[in-house]
Every structure is written in structure tokens, then in C-alpha cells.
N, C-alpha and C positions, 0 to 999 in steps of 0.2 A: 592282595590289597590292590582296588586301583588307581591308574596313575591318575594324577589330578590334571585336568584339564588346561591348555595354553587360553589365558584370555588374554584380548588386546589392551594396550593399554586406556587407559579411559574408560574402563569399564570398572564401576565400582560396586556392582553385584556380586550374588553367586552363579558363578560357573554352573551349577549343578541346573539351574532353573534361566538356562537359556532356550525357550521354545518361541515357538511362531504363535504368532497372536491369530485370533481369530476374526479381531476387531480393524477395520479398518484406521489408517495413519490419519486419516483426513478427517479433519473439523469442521465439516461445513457451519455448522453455524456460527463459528468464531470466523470461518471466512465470510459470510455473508453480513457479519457484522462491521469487520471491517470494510468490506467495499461499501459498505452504506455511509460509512463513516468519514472515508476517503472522496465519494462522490459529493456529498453533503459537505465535505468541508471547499471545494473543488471550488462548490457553483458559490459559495459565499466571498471565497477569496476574490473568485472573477468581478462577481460586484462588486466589493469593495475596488477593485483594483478599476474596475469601470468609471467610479465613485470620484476615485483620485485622480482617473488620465481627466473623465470630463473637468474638474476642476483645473487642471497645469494650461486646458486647451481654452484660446480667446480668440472670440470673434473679430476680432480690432487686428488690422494688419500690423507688424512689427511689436507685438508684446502675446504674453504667456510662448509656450515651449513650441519650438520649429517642428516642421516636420519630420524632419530624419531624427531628433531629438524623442520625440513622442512613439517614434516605431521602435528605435534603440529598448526604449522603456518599458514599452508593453514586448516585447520579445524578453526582457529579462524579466521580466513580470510574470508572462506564464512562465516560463521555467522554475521559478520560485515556489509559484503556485502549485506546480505537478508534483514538486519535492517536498513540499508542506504537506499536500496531501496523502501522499503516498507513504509519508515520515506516518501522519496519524495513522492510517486505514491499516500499515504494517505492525505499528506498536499494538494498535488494538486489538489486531488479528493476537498477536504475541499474548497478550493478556489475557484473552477467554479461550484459547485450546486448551487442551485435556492434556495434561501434567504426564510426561512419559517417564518411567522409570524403570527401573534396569535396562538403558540404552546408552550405546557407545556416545560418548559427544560428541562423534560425525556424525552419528547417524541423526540426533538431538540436532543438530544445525543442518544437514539437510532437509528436515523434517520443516523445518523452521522455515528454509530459505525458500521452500516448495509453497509454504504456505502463502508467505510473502506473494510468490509471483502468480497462485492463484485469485486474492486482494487486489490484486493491481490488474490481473485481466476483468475480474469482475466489474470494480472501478468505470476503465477503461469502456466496459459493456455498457453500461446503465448513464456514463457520461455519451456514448455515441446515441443510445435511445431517447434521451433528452434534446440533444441537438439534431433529430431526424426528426421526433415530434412537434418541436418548432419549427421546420423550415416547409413540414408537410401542410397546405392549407386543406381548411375542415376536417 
């Protein structure tokens, strides 16, 4: 008879039907969904947040928000923004990949956290091509 196999813990398969996949781990298009999602929510943030500073800022000496006031702001502004964005573009990544089963849950949260940081270079991508196509004239 043979011995039964050690599985790690976290694994709630069978033992018997642990093999190598043939399929690749990667989701591209749950990653390319996200980074569109992430970049798209990105440039809306920005305007809104453009929306608000132009609004706090007055042309009138001594009234609406000083100047170290207004940099304070839009500095904590994008950081907000990169985190919102990146909050979506990673959940959404999270939502449409392909359902892994019989896998360790590290191996489930690497998979995961890989995705993530492929989302956010993407992002990151298509936010630098945005701001390269505007600064280039014609």
C-alpha cells in the first residue's frame, strides 16, 4: 500500500492530483483591465482635485488658501489619488482573473499580489504615455 503523501497545510485538495499546470498564472486581461481602470480613475481624480484647488485659490491678495497651504494640499491630494486609484485598478484586477484551485493560499496570495503589482505598472505606463502626449507638441 502507499504511503500518503505530506501536503502543506493550506492546501485543501487531493494530494494525488498535485501536477504542474500547463496554463500560464497570468491574467492578462484582468490585468489590463485593471490598469485601464486604475488609469481612468487616475486622470478623473486629478480633475476633480484641479476642480477643487482652482476653486480654494483667489485672485485677491490676502483671501482664499495661501500658498504653502495649497502645495500642502495638492501633495496630499495626489497621494490620495495614487491610492484610490490603485485601491480600484487592484480590486478589479482581483475580480476578473481566473479562479485558482487546488492551490496553496500562498501560493493564491502571491499570485494575487503579483497581479496587483503587474496593475499598477501598467497604470503607471499608460499614466506616463498620457503625460508624454501632452507635453509633446503636434
Amino acid at each position: 500500500m502507499p504511503e500518503p503523501r505530506a501536503v502543506s497545510p493550506g492546501y485543501h485538495g487531493d494530494p494525488d492530483a498535485l501536477v504542474e499546470s500547463t496554463v500560464s498564472a497570468i491574467s492578462w486581461a484582468a490585468i489590463f483591465g485593471g490598469g485601464i481602470a486604475a488609469s481612468s480613475t487616475a486622470v478623473v481624480l486629478v480633475l476633480l482635485g484641479t476642480g477643487l484647488g482652482l476653486s480654494a485659490v483667489s485672485p485677491w491678495p490676502h483671501s482664499g488658501a495661501s500658498a504653502a497651504t495649497f502645495s500642502i494640499a495638492a501633495c496630499i491630494w495626489l497621494i490620495v489619488v495614487q491610492w484610490l486609484s490603485s485601491a480600484i485598478g487592484g480590486y478589479t484586477t482581483g475580480r476578473l482573473r481566473t479562479k485558482w484551485v487546488r492551490l496553496h493560499t500562498h501560493e493564491i496570495f502571491f499570485r494575487d499580489t503579483a497581479h496587483g503589482f503587474l496593475t499598477w505598472a501598467l497604470a503607471v505606463l499608460l499614466g506616463a504615455g498620457i503625460l508624454a502626449s501632452a507635453s509633446c507638441p503636434g
